[in-house]
Structures are given as C-alpha cells and as structure tokens.
C-alpha positions in Angstrom: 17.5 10.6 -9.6 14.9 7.5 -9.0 11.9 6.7 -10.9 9.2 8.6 -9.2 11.4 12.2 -9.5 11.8 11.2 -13.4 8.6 10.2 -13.6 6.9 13.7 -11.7 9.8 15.9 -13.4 8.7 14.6 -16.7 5.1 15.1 -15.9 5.4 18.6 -15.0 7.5 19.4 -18.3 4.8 18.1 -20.2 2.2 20.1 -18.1 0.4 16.9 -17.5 -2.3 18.1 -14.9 -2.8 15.2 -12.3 -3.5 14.9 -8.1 -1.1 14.2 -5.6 -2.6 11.6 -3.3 -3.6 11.7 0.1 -0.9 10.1 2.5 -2.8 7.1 3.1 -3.2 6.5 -0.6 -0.7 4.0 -2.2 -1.1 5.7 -5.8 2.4 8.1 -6.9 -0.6 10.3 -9.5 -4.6 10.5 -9.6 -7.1 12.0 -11.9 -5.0 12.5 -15.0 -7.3 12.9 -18.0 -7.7 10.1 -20.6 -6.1 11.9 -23.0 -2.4 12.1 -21.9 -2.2 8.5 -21.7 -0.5 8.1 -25.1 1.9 10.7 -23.6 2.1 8.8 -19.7 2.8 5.1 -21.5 5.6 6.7 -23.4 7.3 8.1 -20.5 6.9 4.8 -18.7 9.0 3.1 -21.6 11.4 5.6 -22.7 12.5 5.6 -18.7 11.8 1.8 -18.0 9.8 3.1 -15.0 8.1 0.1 -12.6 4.8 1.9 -13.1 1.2 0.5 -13.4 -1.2 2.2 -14.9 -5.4 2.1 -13.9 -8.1 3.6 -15.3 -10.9 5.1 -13.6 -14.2 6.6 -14.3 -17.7 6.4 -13.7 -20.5 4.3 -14.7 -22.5 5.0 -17.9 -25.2 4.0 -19.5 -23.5 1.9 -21.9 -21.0 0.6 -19.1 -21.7 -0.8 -15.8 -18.5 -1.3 -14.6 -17.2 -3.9 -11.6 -16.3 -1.7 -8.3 -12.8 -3.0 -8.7 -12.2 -2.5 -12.0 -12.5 -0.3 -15.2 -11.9 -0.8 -18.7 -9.9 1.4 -20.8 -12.3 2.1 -23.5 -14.8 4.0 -21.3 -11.9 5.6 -18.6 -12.3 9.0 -18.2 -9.1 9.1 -16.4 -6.3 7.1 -14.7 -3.9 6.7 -11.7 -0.2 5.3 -11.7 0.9 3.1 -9.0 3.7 1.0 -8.5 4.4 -2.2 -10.4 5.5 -4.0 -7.2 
C-alpha cells in the first residue's frame, strides 16, 4: 500500500471530511476543517508520510493575509500536498 492509500484509508476511518481536488490541482486533500489537524499531523507521523501541510482561509479583520500564504493561527482550514 503507498502513502497516499494510507493516508486516504486513514482519513476516511476517522471520518475526516475533506475535497478531492480537481485533476489539474497538485493537492492529494482540500478544505479539511481546522480542527482535525491535531488528528492529520498524527497520521503524518505515525505513517512517516512525505506530506506537507497548508493552511488556508480568508482574510479577517484582524488578518490581512499575503495571497500566497496563510498563517496557522487564523486557518480556517487546510490542504495536504506532497513534500517533494
């Protein structure tokens, strides 16, 4: 089994709700909420998987984020992608 069947065979045990993406995407899971990410990083460890984790999210009045990039602390969600 390679990493990305762990990873989505894991995900759907835990009834993690994410988005497959389109095909021309490059991400392997969109739009899973903030709050599993406690759950996601320990996956990634326990399995050693060559995952990168993003966070995503809008703009707030307290954070005006760069287009390219958002911080943790005001992600409302996240993608995984591959580390390489």
């Amino acid at each position: 089994m390679n990493y990305k069947e762990k990873l989505f065979k894991t995900l759907y045990e835990q009834q993690i709700p994410f988005y497959f993406p389109k095909n021309s995407e490059v991400s392997l899971a969109k739009k899973i909420d903030i709050k599993y990410l406690k759950i996601v990083k320990e996956i990634i460890s326990k399995f050693k998987l060559p995952i990168r984790i993003r966070y995503r999210g809008a703009s707030s009045v307290n954070y005006r984020r760069h287009p390219s990039y958002m911080h943790m602390n005001y992600a409302s969600n996240f993608s995984l992608y591959n580390r390489y």
